[in-house]
LOFI-109934 format. One record per residue (C-alpha): residue number from 1; x, y, z. Coordinates in Angstrom, 1 decimal. Layout:
% residues N
i,u,v,w
NUM,X,Y,Z
...
END
This chain:
% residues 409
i,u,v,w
1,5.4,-27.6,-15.5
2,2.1,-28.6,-13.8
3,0.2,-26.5,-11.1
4,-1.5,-27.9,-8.5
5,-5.0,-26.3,-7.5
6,-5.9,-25.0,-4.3
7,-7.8,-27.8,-3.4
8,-5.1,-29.9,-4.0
9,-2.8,-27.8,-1.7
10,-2.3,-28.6,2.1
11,-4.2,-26.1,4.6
12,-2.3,-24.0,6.9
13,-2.2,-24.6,10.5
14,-0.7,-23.3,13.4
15,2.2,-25.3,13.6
16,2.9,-24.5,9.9
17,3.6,-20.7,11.1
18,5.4,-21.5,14.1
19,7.6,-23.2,11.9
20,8.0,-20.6,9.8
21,8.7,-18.7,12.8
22,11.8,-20.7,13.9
23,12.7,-20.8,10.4
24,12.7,-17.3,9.8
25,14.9,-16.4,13.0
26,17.6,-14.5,12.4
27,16.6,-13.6,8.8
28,13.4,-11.4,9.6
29,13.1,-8.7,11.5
30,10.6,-8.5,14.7
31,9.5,-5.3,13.5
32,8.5,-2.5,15.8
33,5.1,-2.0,17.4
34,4.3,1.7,18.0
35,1.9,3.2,19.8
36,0.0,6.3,18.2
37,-1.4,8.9,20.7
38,-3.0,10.5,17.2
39,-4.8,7.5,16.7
40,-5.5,6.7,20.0
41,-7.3,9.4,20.4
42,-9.9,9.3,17.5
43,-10.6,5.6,18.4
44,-10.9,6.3,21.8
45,-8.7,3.1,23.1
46,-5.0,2.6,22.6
47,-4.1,2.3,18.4
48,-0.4,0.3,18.0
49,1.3,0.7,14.6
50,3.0,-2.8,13.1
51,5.6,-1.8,11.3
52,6.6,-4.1,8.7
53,7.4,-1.2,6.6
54,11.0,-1.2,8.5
55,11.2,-4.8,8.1
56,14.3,-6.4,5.5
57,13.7,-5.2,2.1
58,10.8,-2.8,2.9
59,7.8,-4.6,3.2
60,6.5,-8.4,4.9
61,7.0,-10.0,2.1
62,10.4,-11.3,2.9
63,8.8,-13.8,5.1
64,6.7,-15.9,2.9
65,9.1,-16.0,0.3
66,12.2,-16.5,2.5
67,9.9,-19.9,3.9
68,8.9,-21.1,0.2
69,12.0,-20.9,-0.7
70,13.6,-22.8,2.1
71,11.4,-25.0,1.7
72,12.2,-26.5,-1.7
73,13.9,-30.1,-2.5
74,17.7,-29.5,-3.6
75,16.4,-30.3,-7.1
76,14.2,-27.8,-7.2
77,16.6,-25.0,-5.5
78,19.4,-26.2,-8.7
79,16.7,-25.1,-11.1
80,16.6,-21.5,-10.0
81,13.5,-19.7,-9.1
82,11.4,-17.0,-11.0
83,8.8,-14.4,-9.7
84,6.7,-11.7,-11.2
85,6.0,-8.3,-9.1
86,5.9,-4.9,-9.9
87,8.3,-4.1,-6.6
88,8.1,-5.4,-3.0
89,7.4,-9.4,-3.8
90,10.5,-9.0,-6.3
91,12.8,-7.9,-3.4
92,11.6,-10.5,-1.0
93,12.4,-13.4,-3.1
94,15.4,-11.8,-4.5
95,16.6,-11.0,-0.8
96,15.7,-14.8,0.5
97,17.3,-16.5,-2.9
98,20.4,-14.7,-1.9
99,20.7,-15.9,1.0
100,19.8,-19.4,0.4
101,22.1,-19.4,-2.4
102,19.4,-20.1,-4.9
103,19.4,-18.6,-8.5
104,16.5,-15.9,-8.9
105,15.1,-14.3,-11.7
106,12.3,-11.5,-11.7
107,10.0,-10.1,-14.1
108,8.8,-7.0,-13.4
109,6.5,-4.7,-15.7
110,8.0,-2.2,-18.2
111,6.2,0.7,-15.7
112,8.0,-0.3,-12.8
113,9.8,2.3,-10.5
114,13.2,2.7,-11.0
115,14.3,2.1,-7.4
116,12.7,-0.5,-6.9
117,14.3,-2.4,-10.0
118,17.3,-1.1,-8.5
119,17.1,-2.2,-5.1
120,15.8,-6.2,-6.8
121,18.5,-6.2,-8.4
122,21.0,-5.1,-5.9
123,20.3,-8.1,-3.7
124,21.1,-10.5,-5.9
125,18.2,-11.0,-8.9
126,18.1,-10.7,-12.7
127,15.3,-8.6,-13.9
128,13.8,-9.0,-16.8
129,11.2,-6.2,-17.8
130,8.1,-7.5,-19.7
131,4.5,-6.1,-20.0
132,2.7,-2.8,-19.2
133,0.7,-5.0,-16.3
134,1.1,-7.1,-13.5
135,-0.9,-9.8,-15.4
136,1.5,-9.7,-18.4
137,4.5,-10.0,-16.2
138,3.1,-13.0,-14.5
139,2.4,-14.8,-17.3
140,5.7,-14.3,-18.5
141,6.9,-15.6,-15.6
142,4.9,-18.6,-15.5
143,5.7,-18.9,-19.2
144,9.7,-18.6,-18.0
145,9.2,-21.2,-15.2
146,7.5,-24.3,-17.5
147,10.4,-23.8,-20.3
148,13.0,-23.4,-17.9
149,11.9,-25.6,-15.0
150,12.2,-22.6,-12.5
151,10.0,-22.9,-9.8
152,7.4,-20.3,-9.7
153,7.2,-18.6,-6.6
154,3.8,-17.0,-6.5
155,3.3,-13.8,-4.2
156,0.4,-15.1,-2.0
157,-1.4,-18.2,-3.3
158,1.0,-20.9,-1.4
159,0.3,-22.2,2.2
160,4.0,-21.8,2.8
161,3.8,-17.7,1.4
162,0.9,-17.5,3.9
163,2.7,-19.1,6.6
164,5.4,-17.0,6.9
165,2.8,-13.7,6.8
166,1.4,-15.3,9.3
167,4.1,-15.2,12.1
168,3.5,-11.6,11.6
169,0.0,-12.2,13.5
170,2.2,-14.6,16.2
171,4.5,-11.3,16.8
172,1.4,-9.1,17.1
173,0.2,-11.2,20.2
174,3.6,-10.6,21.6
175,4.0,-7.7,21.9
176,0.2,-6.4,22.4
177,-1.2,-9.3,24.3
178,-4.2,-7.0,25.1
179,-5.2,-6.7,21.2
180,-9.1,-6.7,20.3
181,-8.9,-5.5,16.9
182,-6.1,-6.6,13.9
183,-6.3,-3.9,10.4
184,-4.8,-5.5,7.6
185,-4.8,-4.2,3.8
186,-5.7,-7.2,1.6
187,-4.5,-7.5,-2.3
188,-4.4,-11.2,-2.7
189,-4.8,-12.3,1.0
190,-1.3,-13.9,1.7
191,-0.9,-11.6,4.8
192,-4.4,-11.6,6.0
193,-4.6,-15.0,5.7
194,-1.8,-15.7,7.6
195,-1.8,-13.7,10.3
196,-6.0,-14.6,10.8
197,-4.5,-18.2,10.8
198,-1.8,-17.3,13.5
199,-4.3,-14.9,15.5
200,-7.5,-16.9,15.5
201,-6.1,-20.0,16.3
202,-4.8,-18.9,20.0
203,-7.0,-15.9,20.5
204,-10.1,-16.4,18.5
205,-11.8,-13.6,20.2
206,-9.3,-11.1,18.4
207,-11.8,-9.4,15.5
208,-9.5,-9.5,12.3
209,-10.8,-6.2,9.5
210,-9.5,-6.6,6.0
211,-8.8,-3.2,4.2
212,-9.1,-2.7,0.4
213,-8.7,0.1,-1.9
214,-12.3,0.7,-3.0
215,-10.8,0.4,-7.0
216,-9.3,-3.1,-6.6
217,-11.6,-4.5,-4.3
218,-12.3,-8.0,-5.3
219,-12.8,-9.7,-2.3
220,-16.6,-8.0,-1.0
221,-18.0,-9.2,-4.0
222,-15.8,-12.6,-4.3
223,-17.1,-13.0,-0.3
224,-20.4,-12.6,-1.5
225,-20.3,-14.9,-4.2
226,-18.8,-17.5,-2.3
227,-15.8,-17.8,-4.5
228,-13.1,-15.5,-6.0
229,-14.2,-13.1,-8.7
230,-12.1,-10.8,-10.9
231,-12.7,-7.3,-10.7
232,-11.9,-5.7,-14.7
233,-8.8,-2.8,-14.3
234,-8.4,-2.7,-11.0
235,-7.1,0.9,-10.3
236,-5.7,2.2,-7.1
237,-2.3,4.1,-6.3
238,-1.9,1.3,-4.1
239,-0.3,-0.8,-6.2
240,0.6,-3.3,-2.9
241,-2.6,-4.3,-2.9
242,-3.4,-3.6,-6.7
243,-4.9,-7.4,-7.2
244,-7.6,-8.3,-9.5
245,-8.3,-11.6,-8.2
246,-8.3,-13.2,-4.4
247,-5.7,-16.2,-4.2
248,-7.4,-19.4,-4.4
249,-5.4,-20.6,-0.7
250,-5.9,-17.2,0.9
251,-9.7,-16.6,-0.1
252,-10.6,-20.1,1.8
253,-8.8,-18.6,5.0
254,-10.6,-15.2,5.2
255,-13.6,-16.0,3.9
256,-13.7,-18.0,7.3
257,-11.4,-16.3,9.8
258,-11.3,-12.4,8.7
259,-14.8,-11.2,10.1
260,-14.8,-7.6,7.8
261,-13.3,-6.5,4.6
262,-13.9,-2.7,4.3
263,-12.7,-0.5,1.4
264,-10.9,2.8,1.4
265,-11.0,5.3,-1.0
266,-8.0,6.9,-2.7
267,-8.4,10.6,-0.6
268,-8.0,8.3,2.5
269,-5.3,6.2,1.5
270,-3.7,10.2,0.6
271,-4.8,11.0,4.0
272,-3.9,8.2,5.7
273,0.2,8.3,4.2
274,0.7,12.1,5.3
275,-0.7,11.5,9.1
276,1.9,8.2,9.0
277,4.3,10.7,7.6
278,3.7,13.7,9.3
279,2.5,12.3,13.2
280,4.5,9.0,13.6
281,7.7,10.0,11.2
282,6.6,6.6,9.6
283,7.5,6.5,5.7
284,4.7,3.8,4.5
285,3.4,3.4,0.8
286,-0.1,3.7,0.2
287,-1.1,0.2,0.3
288,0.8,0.2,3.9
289,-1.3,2.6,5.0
290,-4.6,1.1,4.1
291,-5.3,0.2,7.6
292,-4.7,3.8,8.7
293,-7.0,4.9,6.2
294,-9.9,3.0,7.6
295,-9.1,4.0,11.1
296,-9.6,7.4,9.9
297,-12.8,6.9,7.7
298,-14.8,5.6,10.5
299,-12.5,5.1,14.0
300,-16.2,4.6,16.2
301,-15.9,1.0,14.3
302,-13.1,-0.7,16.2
303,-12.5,-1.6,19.5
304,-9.6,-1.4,21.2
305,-6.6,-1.9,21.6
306,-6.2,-1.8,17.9
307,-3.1,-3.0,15.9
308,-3.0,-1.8,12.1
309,-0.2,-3.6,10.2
310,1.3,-1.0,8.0
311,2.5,-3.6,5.6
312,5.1,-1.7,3.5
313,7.1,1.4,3.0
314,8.4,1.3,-0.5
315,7.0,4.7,-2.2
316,8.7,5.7,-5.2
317,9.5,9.4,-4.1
318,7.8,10.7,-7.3
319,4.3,8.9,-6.7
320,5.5,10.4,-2.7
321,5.2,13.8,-3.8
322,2.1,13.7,-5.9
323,0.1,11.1,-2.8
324,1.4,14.2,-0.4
325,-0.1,16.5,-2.4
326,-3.5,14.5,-2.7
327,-3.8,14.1,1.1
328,-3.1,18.0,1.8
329,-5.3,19.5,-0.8
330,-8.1,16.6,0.9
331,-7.0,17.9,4.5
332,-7.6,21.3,2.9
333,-4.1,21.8,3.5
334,-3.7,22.8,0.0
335,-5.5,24.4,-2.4
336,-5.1,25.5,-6.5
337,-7.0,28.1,-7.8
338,-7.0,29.6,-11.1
339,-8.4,33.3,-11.7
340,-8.4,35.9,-14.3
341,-6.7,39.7,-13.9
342,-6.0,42.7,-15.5
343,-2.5,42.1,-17.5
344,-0.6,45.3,-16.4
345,2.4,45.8,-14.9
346,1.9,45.0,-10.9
347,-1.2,43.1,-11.4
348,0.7,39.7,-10.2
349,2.0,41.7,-7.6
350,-0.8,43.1,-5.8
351,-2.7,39.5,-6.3
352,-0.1,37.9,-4.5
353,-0.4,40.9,-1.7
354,-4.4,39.6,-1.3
355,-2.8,36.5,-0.7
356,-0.4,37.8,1.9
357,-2.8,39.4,4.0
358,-4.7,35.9,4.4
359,-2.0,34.2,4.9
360,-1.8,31.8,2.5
361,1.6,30.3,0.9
362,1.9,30.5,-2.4
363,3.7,27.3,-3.7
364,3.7,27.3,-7.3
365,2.4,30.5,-9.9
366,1.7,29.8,-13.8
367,0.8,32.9,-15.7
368,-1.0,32.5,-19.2
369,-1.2,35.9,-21.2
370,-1.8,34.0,-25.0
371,-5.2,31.7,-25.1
372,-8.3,32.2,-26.8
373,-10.4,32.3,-24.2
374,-8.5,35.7,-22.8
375,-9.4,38.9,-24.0
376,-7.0,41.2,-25.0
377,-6.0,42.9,-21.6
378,-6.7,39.3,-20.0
379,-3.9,36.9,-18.0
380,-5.0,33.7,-16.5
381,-2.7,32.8,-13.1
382,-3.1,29.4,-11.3
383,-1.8,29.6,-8.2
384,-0.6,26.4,-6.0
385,-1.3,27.7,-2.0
386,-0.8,25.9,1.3
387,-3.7,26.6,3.4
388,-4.9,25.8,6.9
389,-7.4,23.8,6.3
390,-11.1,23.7,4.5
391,-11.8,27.0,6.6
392,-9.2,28.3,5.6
393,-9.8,27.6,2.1
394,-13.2,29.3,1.9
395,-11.4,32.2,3.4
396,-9.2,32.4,0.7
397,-11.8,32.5,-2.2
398,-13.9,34.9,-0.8
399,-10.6,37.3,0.1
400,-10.5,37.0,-4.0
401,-13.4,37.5,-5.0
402,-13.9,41.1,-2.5
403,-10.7,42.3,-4.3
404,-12.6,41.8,-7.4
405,-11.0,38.9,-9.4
406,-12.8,36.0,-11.1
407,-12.4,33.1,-9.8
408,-12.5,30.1,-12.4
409,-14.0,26.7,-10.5
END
């Protein structure tokens, strides 16, 4: 099977995503816009919240594949169609297959969270598990589709994929008519480019801000250079937008309708999940929460009103705990410490009473009597605490350190 280029590709227009928009009634969600007083209040105008997170299957990407799909000749749709992702692209095009009665299959990498090779599968897919990497999967995929004869159905480099992202932008002017600013994680640039297709085309006054995890960030320097460039091991926990190379389609759109791409780093993107979490009860995965992040890093930068499209919401609960963990210990909301005491009998004891009298929770204790380094009447302890914040933190340490233990940095 051939591939056409991008050039060779039709551009997306307007009507291309108001198509997609009729097309997609019924079948997508009009995800909720919420307003964030939390936000609101750092940025100093009103902040809405997009949430495509509690859109069908998790994330946006029901829409574009829903559209590509639908969009195929009956010859094509009798040959099945095959995808690579490592979780939320797979359950789009295995949620739209099954309802347009089309044959899917899915390669997903050998890494690949169990739930969410449990939830492709459940709505209607084969999986088939190959690679350690994204990039292996895909080229499994694409290896599957030219023996096969399976159309390919790429994640974002497609003007129909980008159109249906885009009628997420169409909803945004909906429902906030007002907007001034639009924050949207970028990994490829399906969803950017769609929506700054949608948006710019009726309200080119909107500003449109790209958001990228600032260890997968390809498209600053692909800007730049006037054309995509790879960026080598791309390496973020947001593995939504966990994309080593701009699309082809989408990196002609932004490059001249998205008027910022900023980058976020991975403390913020921690940061950013716990305040969706904790203030607006919002379960979002880290690359959904990108545009929160930069909000946070620098909210004097946007004017209002401000929609950030928090894209996704598939976390696999074990990356969940550790991210949770990240963004309290860079709130200084927790804190582990390890320290060296007398081993006697009550010694743990009346270091956890120190503790007590600060106030600090102690999560987790490990207690090491047997290393090298420990003298003879030596124990190591590393204490796991939940503190109230980098104050608090200090206040702990130096608590320690006037009851006489050594503190090990």
């Amino acid at each position: 099977m051939s591939y056409r280029t991008a050039d060779s590709l039709p551009p997306v227009t307007l009507d291309d995503v108001r198509g997609a928009q009729k097309m997609l009634s019924g079948v997508a969600r009009v995800t909720a816009m919420e307003g964030s007083r939390h936000l609101s209040q750092l940025v100093g105008a009103p902040v809405h919240l997009k949430c495509e997170n509690l859109q069908r299957t998790g994330s946006f990407k029901l829409r574009g594949a829903y559209v590509r799909i639908a969009g195929l000749l009956p010859e094509e749709r009798a040959a099945g169609v095959v995808a690579a992702s490592a979780g939320n692209h797979a359950q789009g095009v295995a949620l739209a297959s099954s309802l347009l009665g089309v044959r899917s299959t899915v390669f997903m990498p050998k890494g690949a969270p169990l739930p969410k090779i449990s939830a492709t599968q459940d709505y209607g897919a084969e999986v088939r598990l190959h690679g350690q990497v994204v990039d292996e999967t895909l080229a499994a995929a694409q290896e599957y589709a030219a023996e096969t004869g399976a159309v390919f159905i790429h994640p974002f480099d497609h003007p129909d994929v980008i159109a249906g992202q885009g009628t997420v932008g169409l909803e945004i002017l909906e429902q906030c008519p007002e907007v001034r600013t639009i924050v949207v994680g970028i990994g490829g640039g399906g969803l950017a480019a769609g929506i700054a297709m949608a948006v710019k085309s009726l309200r080119p006054d909107v500003r449109i801000v790209g958001v990228q995890a600032a260890g997968a960030a390809a498209y600053p320097a692909s800007l730049a250079a006037g054309h995509p460039v790879a960026v080598d091991n791309p390496a973020t926990m947001a593995d939504g937008i966990k994309v080593g190379r701009p699309g082809d389609v989408p990196f002609r759109i932004i490059g001249d309708l998205v008027d910022e791409v900023r980058t976020v780093s991975e403390d913020e993107l921690a940061t950013a999940l716990l305040l969706c979490l904790e203030r607006a009860k919002l379960v979002v995965e880290p690359a959904g929460a990108s545009p929160v992040a930069a909000l946070l890093s620098d909210p004097g930068a946007f004017e209002g009103p401000v929609v950030a499209v928090l894209s996704g919401g598939n976390v696999d609960p074990v990356l969940l705990e550790r991210v949770l963990r990240h963004g309290m210990a860079a709130q200084g909301r927790y804190l582990a410490v390890r320290l060296r005491l007398t081993d006697r009998p009550g010694a743990l004891a009346t270091l956890l009473g120190v503790l007590s009298v600060v106030d600090a929770n102690v999560l987790d204790v490990s207690h090491v009597r047997t290393d090298p380094r420990l003298g003879l009447t030596e124990a190591e302890v590393e204490l796991h605490l939940e503190t109230k914040g980098p104050v608090h933190c200090v206040e702990v340490g130096q608590a320690l350190r006037d009851a006489g233990y050594t503190v090990i940095d």
